[in-house]
N, C-alpha and C positions, 0 to 999 in steps of 0.2 A: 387544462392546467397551463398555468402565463409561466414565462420562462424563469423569469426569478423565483416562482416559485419549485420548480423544479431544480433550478441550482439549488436552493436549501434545503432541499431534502435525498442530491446529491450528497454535497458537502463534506458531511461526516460519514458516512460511508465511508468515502474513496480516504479522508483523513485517519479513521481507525485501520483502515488495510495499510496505507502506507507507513503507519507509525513511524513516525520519525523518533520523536523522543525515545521509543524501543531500539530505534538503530544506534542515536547519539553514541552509547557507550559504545559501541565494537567501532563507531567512527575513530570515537579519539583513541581506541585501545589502537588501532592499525596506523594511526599518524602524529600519535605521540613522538616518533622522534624527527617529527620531517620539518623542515623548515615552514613559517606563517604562510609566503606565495603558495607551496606546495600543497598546504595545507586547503589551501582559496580554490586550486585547481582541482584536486581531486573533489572536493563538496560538487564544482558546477558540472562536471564530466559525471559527478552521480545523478544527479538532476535531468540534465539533459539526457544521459543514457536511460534511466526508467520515463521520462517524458515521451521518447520515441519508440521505445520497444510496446510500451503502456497504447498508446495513439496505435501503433501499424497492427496490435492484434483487436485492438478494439473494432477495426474496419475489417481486418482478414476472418477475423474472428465469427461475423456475421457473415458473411460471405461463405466460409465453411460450412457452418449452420444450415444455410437456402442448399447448399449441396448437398449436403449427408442427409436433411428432413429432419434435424432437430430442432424443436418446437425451444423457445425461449422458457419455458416452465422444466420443461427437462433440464434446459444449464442450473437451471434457479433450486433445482432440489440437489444437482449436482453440485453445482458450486457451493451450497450452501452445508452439505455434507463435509466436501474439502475445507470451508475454513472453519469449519466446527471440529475437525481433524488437526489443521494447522494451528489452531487457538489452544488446544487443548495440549499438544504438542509442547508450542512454545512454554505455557506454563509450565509444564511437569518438568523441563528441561532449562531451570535458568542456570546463568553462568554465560560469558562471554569465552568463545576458542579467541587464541592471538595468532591470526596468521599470520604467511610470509607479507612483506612490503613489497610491495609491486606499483610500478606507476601506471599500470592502467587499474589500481583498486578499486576507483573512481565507475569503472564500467562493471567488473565482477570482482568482488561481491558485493559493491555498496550498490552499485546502478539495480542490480537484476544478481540475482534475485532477491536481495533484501528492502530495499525499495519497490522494485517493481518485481512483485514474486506473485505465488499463485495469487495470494489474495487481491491485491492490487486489480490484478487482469480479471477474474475473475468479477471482483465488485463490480469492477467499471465497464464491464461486458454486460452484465445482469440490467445494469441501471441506467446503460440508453436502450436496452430493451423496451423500461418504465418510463424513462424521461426524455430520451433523444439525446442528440450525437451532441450539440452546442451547451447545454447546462454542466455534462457530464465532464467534458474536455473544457471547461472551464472548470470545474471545481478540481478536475486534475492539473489544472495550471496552479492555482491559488494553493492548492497543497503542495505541491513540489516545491513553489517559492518559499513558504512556510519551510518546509524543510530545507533549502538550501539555506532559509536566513539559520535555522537550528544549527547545521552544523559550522556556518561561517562564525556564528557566536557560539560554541562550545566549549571553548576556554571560561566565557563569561557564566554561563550555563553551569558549568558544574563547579564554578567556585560558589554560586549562590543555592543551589540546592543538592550540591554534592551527586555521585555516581550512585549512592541508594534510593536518594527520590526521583533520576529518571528512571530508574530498575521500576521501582515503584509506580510510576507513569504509565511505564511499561505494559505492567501487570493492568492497570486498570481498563486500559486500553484492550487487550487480549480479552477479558471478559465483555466488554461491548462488542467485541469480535465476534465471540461465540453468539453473543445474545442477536448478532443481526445477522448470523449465521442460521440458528434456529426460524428466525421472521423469512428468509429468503426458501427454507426449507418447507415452511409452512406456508406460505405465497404460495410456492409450486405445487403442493399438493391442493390445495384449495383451488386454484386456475383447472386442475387439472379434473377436480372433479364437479366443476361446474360445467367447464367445457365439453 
């Protein structure tokens, strides 16, 4: 398999785990009263904070694996259990909480874990399993950008399709969650008993 084609079957994965448009709302609910700069800072401090925690377990993450003797099919039913857990979760449970303002918000909870949370790590663990280290961490660059352009245009964002249609967004996203939840869960058992 040629590299590009593995970045596009990265892609969306690593895009549905990170949901940005599902984060939008609790962005602007936490920085609604903070000045535009501030506003710029805490988006690129989310970014880069899930771009780094996302990357270090992605390497440590196999490297644990070679030690403990877990097989890549074993994360892949696991992982794939958790965001069919997390997917199902986030549906039954909508509504935005308004936390405290904090100037590192930018790190917890926009960076990690709402950006870079189980699913995040999880996807992008399973699928340089499948595709290798360089498609994968590109298409985690290319989605973080995307989501930092989301929340640097947020203002613009929710004056044109309002805070119900990214809820909305939201929700549709979470059922591609699940459903590539179920494929990752179904991989693993099929690897596993072929193998």
């Amino acid at each position: 398999m040629d590299i590009f084609h593995a970045f596009l079957l990265s892609i969306i994965p690593v895009m549905v785990a990170i949901d940005a448009p599902g984060v939008l709302p609790i962005y602007i609910t936490m920085t609604e009263d903070m000045a535009a700069h501030e506003k710029k800072r805490i988006a690129r401090q989310s970014v880069l904070t899930a771009f780094l925690i996302t990357t270090i377990f992605i390497f440590l993450g196999a490297a644990a694996f070679k030690a403990l003797g877990i097989l890549v099919e074993d994360f892949m039913i696991a992982g794939g259990i958790l965001l069919l857990v997390i997917s199902i979760n986030d549906m039954l449970h909508t509504g935005t909480v308004r936390m405290s303002v904090s100037t590192t918000l930018g790190v917890v909870p926009l960076g990690t874990p709402l950006l870079a949370g189980p699913a995040t790590m999880t996807t992008s663990l399973v699928l340089v399993g499948n595709y290798g280290y360089f498609p994968v961490i590109l298409s985690l660059v290319l989605n973080l950008l995307l989501a930092w352009l989301i929340f640097d245009r947020a203002d613009i964002i929710i004056k044109r399709i309002g805070i119900n249609g990214t809820r909305g967004v939201a929700r549709v996203a979470l059922l591609l969650l699940a459903a590539i939840a179920v494929k990752m869960i179904r991989m693993g058992v099929m690897a596993l008993i072929k193998g």
